[in-house]
C-alpha positions as CSV (number, residue, x, y, z in Angstrom):
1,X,0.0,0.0,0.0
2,X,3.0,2.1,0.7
3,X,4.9,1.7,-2.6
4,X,1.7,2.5,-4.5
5,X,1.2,5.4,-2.3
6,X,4.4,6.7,-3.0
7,X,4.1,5.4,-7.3
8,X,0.8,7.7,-7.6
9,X,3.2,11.0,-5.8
10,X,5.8,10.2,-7.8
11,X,3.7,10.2,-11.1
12,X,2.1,13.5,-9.5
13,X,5.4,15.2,-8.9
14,X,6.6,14.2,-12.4
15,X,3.1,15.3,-14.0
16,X,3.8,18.5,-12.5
17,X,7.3,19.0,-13.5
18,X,6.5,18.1,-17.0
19,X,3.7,21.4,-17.0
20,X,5.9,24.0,-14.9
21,X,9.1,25.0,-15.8
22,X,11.9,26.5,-18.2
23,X,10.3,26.9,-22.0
24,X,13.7,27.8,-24.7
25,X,12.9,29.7,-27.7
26,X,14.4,27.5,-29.8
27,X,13.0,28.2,-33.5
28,X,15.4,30.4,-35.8
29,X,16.0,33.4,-36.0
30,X,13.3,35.9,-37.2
31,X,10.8,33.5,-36.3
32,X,7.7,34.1,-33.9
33,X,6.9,34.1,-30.7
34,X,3.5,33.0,-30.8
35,X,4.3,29.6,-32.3
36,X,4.3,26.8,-30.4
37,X,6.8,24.7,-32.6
38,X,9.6,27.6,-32.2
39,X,9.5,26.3,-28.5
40,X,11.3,23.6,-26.2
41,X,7.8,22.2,-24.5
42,X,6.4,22.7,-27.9
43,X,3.9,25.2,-27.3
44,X,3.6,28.8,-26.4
45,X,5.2,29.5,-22.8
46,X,2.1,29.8,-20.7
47,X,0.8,31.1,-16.9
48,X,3.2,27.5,-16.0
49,X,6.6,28.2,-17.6
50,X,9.2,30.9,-17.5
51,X,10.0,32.1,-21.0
52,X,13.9,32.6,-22.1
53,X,15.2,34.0,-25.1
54,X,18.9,33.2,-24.8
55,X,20.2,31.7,-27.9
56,X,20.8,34.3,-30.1
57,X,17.8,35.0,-32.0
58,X,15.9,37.7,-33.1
59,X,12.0,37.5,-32.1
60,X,8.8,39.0,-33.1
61,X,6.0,39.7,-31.4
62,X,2.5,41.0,-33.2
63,X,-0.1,39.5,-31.1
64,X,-1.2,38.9,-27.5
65,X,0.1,35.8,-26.2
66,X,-0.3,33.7,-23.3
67,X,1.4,35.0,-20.0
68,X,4.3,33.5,-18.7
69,X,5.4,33.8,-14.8
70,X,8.9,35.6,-16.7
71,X,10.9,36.7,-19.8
72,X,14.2,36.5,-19.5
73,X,16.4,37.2,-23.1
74,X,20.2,36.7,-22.4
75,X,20.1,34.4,-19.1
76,X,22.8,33.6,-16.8
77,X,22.5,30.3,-17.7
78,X,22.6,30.5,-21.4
79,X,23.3,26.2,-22.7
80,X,25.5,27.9,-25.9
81,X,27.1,31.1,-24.6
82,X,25.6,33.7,-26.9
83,X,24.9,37.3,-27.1
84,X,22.5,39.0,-29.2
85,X,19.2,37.7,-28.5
86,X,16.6,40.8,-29.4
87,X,13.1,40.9,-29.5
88,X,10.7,43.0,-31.6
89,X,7.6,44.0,-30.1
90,X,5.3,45.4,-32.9
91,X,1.7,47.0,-32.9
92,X,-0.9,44.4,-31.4
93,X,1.3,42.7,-29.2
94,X,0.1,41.8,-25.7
95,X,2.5,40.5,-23.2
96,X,2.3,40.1,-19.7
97,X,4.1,38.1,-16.9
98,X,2.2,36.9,-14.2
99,X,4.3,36.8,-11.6
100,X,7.8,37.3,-12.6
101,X,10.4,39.7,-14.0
102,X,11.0,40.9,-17.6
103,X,14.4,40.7,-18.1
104,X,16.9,42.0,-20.4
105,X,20.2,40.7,-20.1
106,X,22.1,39.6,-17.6
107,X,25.3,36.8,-18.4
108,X,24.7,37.8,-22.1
109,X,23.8,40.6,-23.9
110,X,20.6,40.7,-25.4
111,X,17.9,44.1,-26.7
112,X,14.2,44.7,-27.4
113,X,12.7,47.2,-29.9
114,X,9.0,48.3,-29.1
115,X,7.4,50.2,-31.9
116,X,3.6,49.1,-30.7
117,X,1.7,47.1,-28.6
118,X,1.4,47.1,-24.7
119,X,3.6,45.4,-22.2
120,X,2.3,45.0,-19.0
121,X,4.7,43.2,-15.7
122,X,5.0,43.1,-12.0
123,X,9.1,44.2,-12.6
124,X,11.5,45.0,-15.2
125,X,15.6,44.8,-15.0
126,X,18.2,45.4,-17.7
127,X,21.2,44.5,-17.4
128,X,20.5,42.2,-14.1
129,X,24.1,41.5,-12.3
130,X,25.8,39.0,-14.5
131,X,27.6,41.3,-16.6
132,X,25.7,41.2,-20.1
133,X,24.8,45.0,-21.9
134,X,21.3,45.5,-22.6
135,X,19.2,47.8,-24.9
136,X,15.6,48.8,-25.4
137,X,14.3,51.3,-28.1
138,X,10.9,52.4,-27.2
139,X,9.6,54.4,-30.0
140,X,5.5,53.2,-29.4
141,X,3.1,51.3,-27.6
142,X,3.4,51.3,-23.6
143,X,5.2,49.6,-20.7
144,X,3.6,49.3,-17.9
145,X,4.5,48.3,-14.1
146,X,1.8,47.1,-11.9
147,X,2.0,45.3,-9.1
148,X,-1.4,43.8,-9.2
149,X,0.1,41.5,-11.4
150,X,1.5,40.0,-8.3
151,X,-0.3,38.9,-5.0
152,X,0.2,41.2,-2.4
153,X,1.3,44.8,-2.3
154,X,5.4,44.9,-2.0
155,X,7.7,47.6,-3.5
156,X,8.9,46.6,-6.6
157,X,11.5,48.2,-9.3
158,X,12.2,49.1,-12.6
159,X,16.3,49.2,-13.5
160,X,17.6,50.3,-16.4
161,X,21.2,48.3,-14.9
162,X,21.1,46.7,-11.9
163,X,24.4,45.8,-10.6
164,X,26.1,44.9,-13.8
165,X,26.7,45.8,-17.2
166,X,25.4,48.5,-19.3
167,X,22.2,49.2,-19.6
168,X,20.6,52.0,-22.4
169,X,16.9,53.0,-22.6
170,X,15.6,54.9,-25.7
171,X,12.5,56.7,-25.8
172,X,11.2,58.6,-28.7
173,X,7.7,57.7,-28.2
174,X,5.1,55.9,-26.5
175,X,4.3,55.4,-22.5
176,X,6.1,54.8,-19.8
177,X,3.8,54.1,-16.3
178,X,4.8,53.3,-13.2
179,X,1.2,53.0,-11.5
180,X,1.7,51.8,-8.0
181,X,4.1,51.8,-5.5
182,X,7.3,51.2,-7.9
183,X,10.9,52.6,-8.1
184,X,12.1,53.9,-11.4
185,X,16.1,53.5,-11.0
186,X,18.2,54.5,-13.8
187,X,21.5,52.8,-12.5
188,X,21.2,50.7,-9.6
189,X,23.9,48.8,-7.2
190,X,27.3,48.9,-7.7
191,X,29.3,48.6,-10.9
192,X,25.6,49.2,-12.3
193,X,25.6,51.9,-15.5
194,X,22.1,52.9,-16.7
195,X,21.8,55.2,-19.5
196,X,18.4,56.6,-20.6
197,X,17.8,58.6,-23.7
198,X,14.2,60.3,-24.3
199,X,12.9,62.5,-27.2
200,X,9.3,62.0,-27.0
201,X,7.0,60.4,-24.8
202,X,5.7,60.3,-21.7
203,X,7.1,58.5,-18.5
204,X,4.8,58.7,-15.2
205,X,5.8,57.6,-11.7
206,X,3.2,58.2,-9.3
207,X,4.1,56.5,-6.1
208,X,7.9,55.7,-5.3
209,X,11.2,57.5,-6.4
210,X,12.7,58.1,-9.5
211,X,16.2,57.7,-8.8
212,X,19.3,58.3,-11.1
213,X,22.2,57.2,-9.9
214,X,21.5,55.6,-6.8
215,X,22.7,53.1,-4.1
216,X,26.5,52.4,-5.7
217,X,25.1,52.6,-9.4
218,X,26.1,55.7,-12.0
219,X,23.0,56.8,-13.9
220,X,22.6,59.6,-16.8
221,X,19.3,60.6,-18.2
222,X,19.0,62.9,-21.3
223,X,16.1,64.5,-22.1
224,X,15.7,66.5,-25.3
225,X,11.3,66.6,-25.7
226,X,8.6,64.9,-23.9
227,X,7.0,65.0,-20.7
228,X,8.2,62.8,-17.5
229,X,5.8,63.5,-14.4
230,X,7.1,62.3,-10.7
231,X,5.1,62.7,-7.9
232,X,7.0,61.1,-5.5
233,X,10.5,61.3,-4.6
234,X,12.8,62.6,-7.8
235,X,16.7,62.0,-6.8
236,X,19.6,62.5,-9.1
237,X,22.8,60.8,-7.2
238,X,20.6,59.1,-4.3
239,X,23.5,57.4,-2.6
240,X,25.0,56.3,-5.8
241,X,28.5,56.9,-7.3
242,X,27.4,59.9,-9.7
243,X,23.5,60.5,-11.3
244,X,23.5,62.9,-14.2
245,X,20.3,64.8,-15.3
246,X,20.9,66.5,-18.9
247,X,17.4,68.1,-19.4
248,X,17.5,69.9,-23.4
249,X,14.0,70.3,-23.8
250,X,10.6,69.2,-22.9
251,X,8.9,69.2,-19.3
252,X,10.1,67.7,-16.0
253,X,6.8,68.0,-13.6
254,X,7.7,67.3,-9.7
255,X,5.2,66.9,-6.7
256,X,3.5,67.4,-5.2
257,X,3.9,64.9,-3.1
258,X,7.3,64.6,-2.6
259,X,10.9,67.0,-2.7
260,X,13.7,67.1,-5.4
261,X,16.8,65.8,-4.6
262,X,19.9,66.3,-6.4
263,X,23.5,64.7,-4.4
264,X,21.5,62.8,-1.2
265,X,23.3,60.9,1.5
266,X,23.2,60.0,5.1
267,X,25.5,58.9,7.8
268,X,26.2,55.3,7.5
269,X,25.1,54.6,3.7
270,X,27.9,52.8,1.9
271,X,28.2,54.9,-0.9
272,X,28.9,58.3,-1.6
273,X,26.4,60.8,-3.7
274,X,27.1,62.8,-6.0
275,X,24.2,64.2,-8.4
276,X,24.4,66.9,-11.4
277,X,21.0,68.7,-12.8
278,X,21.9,70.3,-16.3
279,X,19.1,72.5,-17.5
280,X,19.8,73.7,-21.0
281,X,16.1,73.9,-22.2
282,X,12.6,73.1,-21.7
283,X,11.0,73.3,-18.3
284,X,11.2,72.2,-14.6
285,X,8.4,72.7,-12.8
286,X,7.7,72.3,-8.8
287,X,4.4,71.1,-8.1
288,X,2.5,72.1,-4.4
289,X,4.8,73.2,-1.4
290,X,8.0,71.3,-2.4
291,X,11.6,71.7,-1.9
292,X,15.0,71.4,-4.4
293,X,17.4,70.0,-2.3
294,X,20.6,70.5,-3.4
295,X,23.4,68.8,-1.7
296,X,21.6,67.4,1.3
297,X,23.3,65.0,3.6
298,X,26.6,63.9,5.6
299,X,28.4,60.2,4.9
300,X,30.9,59.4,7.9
301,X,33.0,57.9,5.3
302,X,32.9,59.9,2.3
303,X,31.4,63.3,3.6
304,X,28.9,65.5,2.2
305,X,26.0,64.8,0.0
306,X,27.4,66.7,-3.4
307,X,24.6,68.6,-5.7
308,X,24.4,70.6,-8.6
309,X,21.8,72.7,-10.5
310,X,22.9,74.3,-13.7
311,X,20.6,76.1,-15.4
312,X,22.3,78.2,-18.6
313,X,18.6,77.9,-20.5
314,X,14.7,77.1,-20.0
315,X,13.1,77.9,-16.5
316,X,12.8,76.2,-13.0
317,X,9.5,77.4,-11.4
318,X,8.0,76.7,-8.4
319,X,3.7,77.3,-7.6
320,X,4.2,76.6,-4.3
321,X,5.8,78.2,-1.5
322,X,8.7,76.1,-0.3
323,X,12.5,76.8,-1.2
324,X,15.5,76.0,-2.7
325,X,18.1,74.6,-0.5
326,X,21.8,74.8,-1.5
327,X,23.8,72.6,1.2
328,X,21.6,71.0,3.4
329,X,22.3,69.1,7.0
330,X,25.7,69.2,6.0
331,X,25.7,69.0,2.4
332,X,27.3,70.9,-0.2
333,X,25.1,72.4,-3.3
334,X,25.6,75.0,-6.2
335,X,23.3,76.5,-7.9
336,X,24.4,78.1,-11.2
337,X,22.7,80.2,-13.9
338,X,23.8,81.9,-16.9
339,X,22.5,82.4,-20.4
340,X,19.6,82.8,-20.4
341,X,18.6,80.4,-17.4
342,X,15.1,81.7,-14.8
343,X,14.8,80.2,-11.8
344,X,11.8,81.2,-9.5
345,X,11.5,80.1,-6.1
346,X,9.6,81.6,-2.6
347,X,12.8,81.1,-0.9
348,X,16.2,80.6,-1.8
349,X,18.3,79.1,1.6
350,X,22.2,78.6,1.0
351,X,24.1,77.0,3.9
352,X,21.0,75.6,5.4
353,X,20.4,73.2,8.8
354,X,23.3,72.0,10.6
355,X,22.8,68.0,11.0
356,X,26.5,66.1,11.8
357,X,28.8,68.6,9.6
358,X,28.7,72.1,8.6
359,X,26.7,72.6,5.5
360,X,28.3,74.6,2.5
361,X,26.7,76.6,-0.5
362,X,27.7,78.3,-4.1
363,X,25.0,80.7,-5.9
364,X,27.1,81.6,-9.1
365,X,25.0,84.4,-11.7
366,X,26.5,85.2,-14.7
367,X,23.5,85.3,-16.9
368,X,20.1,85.0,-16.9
369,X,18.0,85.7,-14.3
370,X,17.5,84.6,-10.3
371,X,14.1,85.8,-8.6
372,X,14.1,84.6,-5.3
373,X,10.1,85.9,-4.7
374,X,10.8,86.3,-0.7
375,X,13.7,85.8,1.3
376,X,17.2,84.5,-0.2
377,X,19.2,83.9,3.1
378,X,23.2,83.2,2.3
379,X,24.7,81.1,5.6
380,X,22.4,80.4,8.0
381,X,24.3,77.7,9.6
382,X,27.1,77.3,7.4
383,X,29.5,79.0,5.0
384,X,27.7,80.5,1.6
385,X,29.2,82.6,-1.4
386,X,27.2,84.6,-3.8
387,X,29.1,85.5,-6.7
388,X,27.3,87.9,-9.4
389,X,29.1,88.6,-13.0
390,X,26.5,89.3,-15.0
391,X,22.5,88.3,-15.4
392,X,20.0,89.6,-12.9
393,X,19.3,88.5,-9.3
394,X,16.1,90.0,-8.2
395,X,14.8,89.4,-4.5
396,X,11.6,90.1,-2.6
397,X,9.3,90.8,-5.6
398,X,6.8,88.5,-3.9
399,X,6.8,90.0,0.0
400,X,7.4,93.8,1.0
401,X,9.0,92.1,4.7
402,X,11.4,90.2,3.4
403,X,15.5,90.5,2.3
404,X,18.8,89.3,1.2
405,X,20.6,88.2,4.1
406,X,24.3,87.0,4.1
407,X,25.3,85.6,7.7
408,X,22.1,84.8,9.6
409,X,21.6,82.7,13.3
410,X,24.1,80.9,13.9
411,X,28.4,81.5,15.2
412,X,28.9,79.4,11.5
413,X,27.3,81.3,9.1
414,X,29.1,83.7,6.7
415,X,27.4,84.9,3.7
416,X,29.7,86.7,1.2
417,X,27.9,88.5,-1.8
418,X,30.8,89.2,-4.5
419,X,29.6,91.2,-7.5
420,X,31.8,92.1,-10.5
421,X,29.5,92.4,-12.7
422,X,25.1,92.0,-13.8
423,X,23.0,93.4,-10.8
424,X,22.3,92.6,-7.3
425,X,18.3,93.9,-6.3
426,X,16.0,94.1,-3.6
427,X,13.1,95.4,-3.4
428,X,13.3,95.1,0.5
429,X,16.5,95.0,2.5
430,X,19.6,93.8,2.5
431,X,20.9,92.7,6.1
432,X,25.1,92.1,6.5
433,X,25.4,89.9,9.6
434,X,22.5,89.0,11.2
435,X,22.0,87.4,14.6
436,X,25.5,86.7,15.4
437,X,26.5,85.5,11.6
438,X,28.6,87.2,9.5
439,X,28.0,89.0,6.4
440,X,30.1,90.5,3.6
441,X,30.0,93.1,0.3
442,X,32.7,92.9,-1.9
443,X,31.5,95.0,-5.0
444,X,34.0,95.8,-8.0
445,X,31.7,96.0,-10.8
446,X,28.0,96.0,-12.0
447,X,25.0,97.0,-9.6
448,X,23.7,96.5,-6.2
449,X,20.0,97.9,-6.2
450,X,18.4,98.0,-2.2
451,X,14.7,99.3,-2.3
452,X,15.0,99.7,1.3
453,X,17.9,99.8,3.6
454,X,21.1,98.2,4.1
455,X,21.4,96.9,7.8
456,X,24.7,96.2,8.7
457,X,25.9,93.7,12.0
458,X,21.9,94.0,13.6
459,X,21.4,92.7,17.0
460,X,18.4,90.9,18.2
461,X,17.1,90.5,21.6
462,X,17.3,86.8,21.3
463,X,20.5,86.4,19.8
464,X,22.6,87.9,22.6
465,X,25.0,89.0,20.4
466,X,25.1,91.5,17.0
467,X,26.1,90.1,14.1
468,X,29.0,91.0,12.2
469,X,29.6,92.7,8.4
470,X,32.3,94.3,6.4
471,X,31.4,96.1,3.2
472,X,34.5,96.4,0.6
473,X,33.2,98.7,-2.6
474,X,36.3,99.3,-5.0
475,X,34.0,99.5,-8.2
476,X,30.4,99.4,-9.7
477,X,26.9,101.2,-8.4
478,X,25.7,101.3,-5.3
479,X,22.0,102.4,-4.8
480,X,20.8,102.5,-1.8
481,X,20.5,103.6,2.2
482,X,23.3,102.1,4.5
């Protein structure tokens, strides 16, 4: 009774394994997906079989199909060796994985062109930690990440590299969703390089980061047109080796739910951070009360969280009424514009929030125009630099109280304004040392325009001690009461 017990599990077991399991393309090259004879278990991978495209041929895909748990083109464990498997997604294609990841290289290189169709999965990795390079052109159709593919409701990711090899995304049309609670990481994990390319399109991430450049990986994203939305989180070198933001054209849409980050780190992270914003063209546009953080952070290790924003064309604008931060909680940030660059923020704050180590901040105008609407504060807790050569820097057009202050609250803060050139205005005051900081003028050329006054080394009653100022003026235009 026993041994036939055990005969009828043993057929079970092997009934089972003969439904579930690995399915090989194996037909030639060129040939169809959606035909059962170009497969190993000679019929199309299914809800039971993971799919893998590893010997290297090219694939097409025109029509919906049935849904395997994963894709996988360019395995780790590839029987022949071979690079170059690619598949072709074309308009009417369906494809969906039920539970599993769609993956795009990872011992062996392998691409996918999408000119049509929809592709709909719980995760997506290129260039998944074996080494392999991986492509994807997206020029039409969507792609789609939804964890309601997948029981339960987990964080997942989608990594254009992710820990190995190169990994390039090209976008110059069609959709790119991230509808739940996903990650969109554009060089993830160290030794990671994820490189993404977009001219057209769309790209949506409504719930979880976008991240370029993060956690020991080196990310660069180039935008020349098209429209990427982020609600959540949107860091550029997030605790990664270097993140890269080139931004030509189109629109960048942030918030409102979440801040801008550019060079993030924290005490004990592994990695250092360094993130670059490039703004050449187009528009970058705050949504709701949301900050730019720009250098934010102190790594025990490596030191400062390292940002930059350059903006030499195209606008940053905020609608709500947050700030800019340049050198956070020990940080270190610069903010640059010149040619014909706008930023317009509520506040601008340089030196900002001591947190473990001093923070630091650059504002460097040599073109274009600055328009900090309220209050631009230069070293409240740390040391800040203003240096004006040409452009416009106009404060307070959006508050009749409020000032340019270099050297504000703290024994750490110095705020020196340096201008050589352009113009320096306020519609309000300007305040040199202020609650026991310290603030200096140097003026050589151009124009400093105060609507106001200029208070130099003021006391308050709760700061126990003035603050203090020096004013150098060897050139230029001073307007103003002292």
């Amino acid at each position: 009774m026993r041994s036939a017990t055990f005969l009828v599990f043993l057929v079970c077991v092997l009934a089972w394994a003969g439904v579930a399991g690995a399915d090989d393309y194996t037909g030639a090259s060129g040939g169809n997906y959606n035909v059962g004879a170009n497969w190993s278990g000679g019929s199309v991978p299914d809800s039971d079989d993971s799919a893998y495209i590893r010997n290297g041929a090219t694939v097409t895909l025109d029509s919906s199909v049935s849904s395997p748990i994963e894709l996988w083109l360019g395995g780790a464990t590839d029987p022949n060796g071979v690079n170059g498997s690619a598949l072709h997604i074309l308009p009417g294609a369906v494809l969906t994985t039920t539970t599993g990841s769609f993956t795009v290289a990872q011992a062996y290189d392998a691409s996918v062109s999408q000119s049509g169709g929809s592709v709909a999965v719980p995760y997506f990795h290129m260039s998944e930690s074996g080494g392999g390079d991986s492509t994807y052109d997206l020029t039409g159709g969507s792609l789609i990440m939804d964890y309601n593919l997948r029981a339960g409701t987990p964080t997942w990711t989608m990594d254009i590299g992710r820990g190995g090899g190169t990994a390039r995304f090209t976008q110059t049309g069609g959709y790119v969703s991230l509808i739940n609670n996903y990650y969109l990481n554009v060089g993830y994990g160290p030794g990671s390089l994820g490189e993404f390319t977009m001219t057209n399109g769309n790209i949506y991430v409504g719930a979880q980061q976008f991240n370029v450049g993060s956690n020991g990986g080196r990310g660069t994203f180039t935008m020349t047109g098209g429209r990427v939305e982020s609600r959540y989180k949107f860091q550029v070198g997030y605790l990664g080796e270097v993140g890269v933001f080139n931004q030509l054209g189109g629109t960048v849409l942030q918030g409102p739910d979440e801040h801008m980050l550019i060079g993030q780190c924290s005490l004990d992270a592994p990695y250092p951070a360094l993130g670059i914003y490039n703004l050449s063209g187009g528009l970058l546009q705050v949504l709701g009360e949301r900050r730019i953080y720009i250098g934010r952070g102190y790594n025990a290790t490596y030191g400062p969280g390292t940002g930059q924003l350059n903006v030499s064309g195209g606008s940053v604008v905020a609608t709500g009424g947050e700030n800019i931060s340049v050198g956070y909680k020990g940080g270190c940030g610069t903010l640059s514009v010149s040619g014909t660059g706008y930023v317009t923020y509520d506040e601008i704050l340089v030196a900002d929030s001591y947190e473990y180590a001093i923070p630091t901040g650059c504002v460097n105008v040599s073109g274009g125009l600055l328009n900090p609407r309220t209050d631009f504060s230069l070293g409240r807790n740390g040391p800040a630099v203003l240096n004006v050569s040409g452009g416009s820097v106009l404060a307070g057009s959006g508050s009749p109280t409020n000032s340019i202050t270099a050297g504000a609250n703290d024994p750490n803060a110095e705020g020196v304004i340096n201008v050589t050139g352009g113009r320096l205005s306020t519609l309000t005051n300007l305040l040199l040392g202020y609650q026991r900081g310290r603030g200096t003028l140097n003026l050589s050329g151009g124009t400093v325009d105060v609507g106001y006054n200029t208070i130099i080394a003021r006391e308050t009653p709760s700061s126990g001690a003035p603050g203090r100022a020096e004013v150098n003026i060897s050139g230029g235009s001073f307007q103003g009461k002292v």
